[in-house]
Structures are given as C-alpha cells and as structure tokens.
C-alpha angles and dihedrals in degrees: 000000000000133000095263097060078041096059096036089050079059094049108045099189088055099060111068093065093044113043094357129120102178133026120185125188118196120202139194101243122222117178142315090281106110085213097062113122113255127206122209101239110222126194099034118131111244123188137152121216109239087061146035098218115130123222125242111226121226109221089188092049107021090228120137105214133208126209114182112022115140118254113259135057115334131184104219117193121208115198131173111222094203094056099243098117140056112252104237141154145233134200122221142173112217118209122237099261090161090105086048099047087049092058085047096058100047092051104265146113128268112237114247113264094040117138115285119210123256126270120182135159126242121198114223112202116200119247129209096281087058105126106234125211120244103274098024107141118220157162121213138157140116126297108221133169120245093271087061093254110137119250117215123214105008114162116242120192114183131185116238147134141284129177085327096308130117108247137131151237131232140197153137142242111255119227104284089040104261121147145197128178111190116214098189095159096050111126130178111256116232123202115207116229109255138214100228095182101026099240102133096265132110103245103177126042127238109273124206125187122185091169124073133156121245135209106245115195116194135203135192121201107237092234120043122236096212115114095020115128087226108037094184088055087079104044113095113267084203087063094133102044103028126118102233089205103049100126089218087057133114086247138072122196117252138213112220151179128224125211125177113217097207095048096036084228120155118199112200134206102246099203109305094343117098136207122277109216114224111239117187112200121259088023138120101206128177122237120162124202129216124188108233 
C-alpha cells in the first residue's frame, strides 16, 4: 500500500473521498417536515449483502464509509444492536473507483472528472425500545389482523404538529409488529380568556388542552414478511420516498380498529371513516391496531 492510502487509513475522514466507494449516512428521523433537525446516528452495524467488509465510521462526518465494494447494485442493511432503531435497507449503485484507486496507488492524481464516490442518506425510525426524553410525547402498541396474528412492517402516517405547523410522522411495524410513532413537536393548546361584550370583564375562562385526536393512515404490505428467512428482504428499499397508494406498490391501504389496553377503550371504523388515536402531550400511550 502507498503512502497515500497510508496516510488516508490514519486519517479516517479523509478516506472516503480518497480511496472510498460508498458513504452512508444514517440519521435519526423526525417528521415529514424537510426542515426537522436530523442527527447523524454512530455505532450502528452497516453491511451490505454482497460483502463482508465492515465500514469505518466518520466521527467528524458521521459517514460510514465503505473501501472495497464491487462496482455495481448493492443492497446495503442497516441494524441497531442495541434495539433503538428500526432494521431497514437501502439500495445503491456504487460507481466503478477501481482507475482512481490505481493512480492513487501509484502516487498520482486522479484527473478531474473522474468517478466520486457515493454518498446517499438513510432514515432510522425508532423503535419501541427508543429512549424517549421526559415530556416526549408518543403512541405505541402492536399491529395485528383481524385473526390476532402480528403484521410486520406496516406503514403508519400520522398527523401531528411541528413548530405550529401541520406534518406528519411515519413509520413501520417491526418484525414482530410492534410500533412507535414519536411526536416530538406536540405542544398543549392554550386558549386565552375573552371579553365577549367588551365591558372590561373576563367572560370566558383559559382553556389548556394536552389531549387531541390524530388522524392515523395504515398500510399493509401486499405480501407478508412473515415466514420469510429474511423478513427485511420484503420491506420496500424506496420507503422514504414511496406513494402508499400507488396501486402498482408493494402496499395496500387498511381499514382498522384501535383499543387502549389501560382504558379498556375500543375506536371503531364508522364506514369509510377511521378511527383517530388520542395522543396527550408529554405522553407515551398505547394504542394497538387491528386490520378489519
């Protein structure tokens, strides 16, 4: 090895744009607004599965960088071992770096134009294990059919709040059905006292609601992971970016029931009208779901 891959193994930031095919950057997702503040996620374990090279992780740039994948598509699977985060996968086509590694190796530069590595993004959703914060406010529970088996990776998009604007928040079932959904811009509402007749005198009281119902949407994947050796190799790789309701996609929209565990309360569909989960702010309340 030269001194230049010398000197780029020594300085791991460095190394993705000078020897690097693939750069992924995982980050904590918030909401459906583009403007929510993402965190890089470290310590996750990132493969694909055509090679058993491991990434280096860029504490700098919170990229996980790959050296020596082939040139050509990869499916690469992102898991958290401590259970935080949703498993998911992404699909990439990594560029052919092998003429530029070759310069680089023998000392030289590489000529301008010649291929950059890839960098792309991957949402991590919590899962139920996430550690909320005090005051995070939350819905969780278990997505079953309507003969009580659990349904894995079923997409949730709920309606909520975020610096007081309408967005939502979406999400999937884990493998052994399981949900969260995390509401982290959910605020109580206060409603100030009025002077209805203008007399001088308060004539309605402050109001100050911490609970409000939200519109849920569920999805069902068209073919069902369980049983599959591999359950991930069914969910969709397009997840971020995918229309639900594309008749042509892997989902198919659901109509659904909500019970609550603690209260003993059942919410049922009314026609084509379904149910709207209570959430209360700075919360974490269980609501499960079950496809009618």
């Amino acid at each position: 090895m030269t001194d230049i891959i010398a000197f780029a193994n020594r300085h791991a930031p460095d190394r993705i744009t000078i020897a690097g095919v693939l750069a992924v950057r995982c980050l904590r997702y918030v909401n459906e607004t583009p403007v929510a503040p993402l965190k890089t996620l470290p310590n996750l374990h990132v493969r694909s599965t055509r090679c058993e090279e491991r990434p280096v992780f860029h504490q700098s740039t919170g990229l996980y960088g790959f050296l020596q994948l082939q040139p050509g598509s990869h499916r690469v699977v992102i898991n958290d071992p401590e259970q935080r985060y949703l498993s998911r996968a992404i699909e990439v086509e990594v560029p052919d770096r092998s003429g530029v590694r070759a310069i680089l190796e023998k000392g030289g530069v590489p000529a301008p134009g010649s291929a950059a590595p890839l960098f792309t993004d991957a949402a991590m959703r919590p899962s139920v294990n996430y550690p909320l914060l005090p005051g995070e406010s939350a819905i969780w529970g278990q997505v079953s059919d309507n003969s009580g088996s659990p349904l894995a990776f079923c997409r949730l998009q709920l309606a909520t709040r975020y610096d007081d604007s309408d967005t939502s928040v979406v999400s999937y079932s884990d493998s052994s059905g399981s949900y969260l959904l995390r509401l982290s811009g959910e605020r109580a509402s206060f409603v100030e006292p009025v002077d209805t007749d203008a007399d001088g005198v308060t004539d309605t009281s402050g109001e100050l609601t911490t609970t409000f119902d939200r519109e849920l949407r569920v999805h069902a994947l068209k073919q069902n992971p369980l049983g599959l050796v591999h359950p991930i190799d069914a969910f969709p790789v397009d997840f971020d970016s995918l229309d639900p309701d594309d008749p042509a996609g892997p989902y198919q929209l659901e109509s659904f029931s909500l019970y609550n565990p603690a209260t003993d309360e059942q919410r049922l569909p009314a026609g084509s009208l379904m149910p709207q989960p209570s959430i209360q702010v700075g919360r974490r309340i269980r609501w499960d779901i079950t496809l009618t």
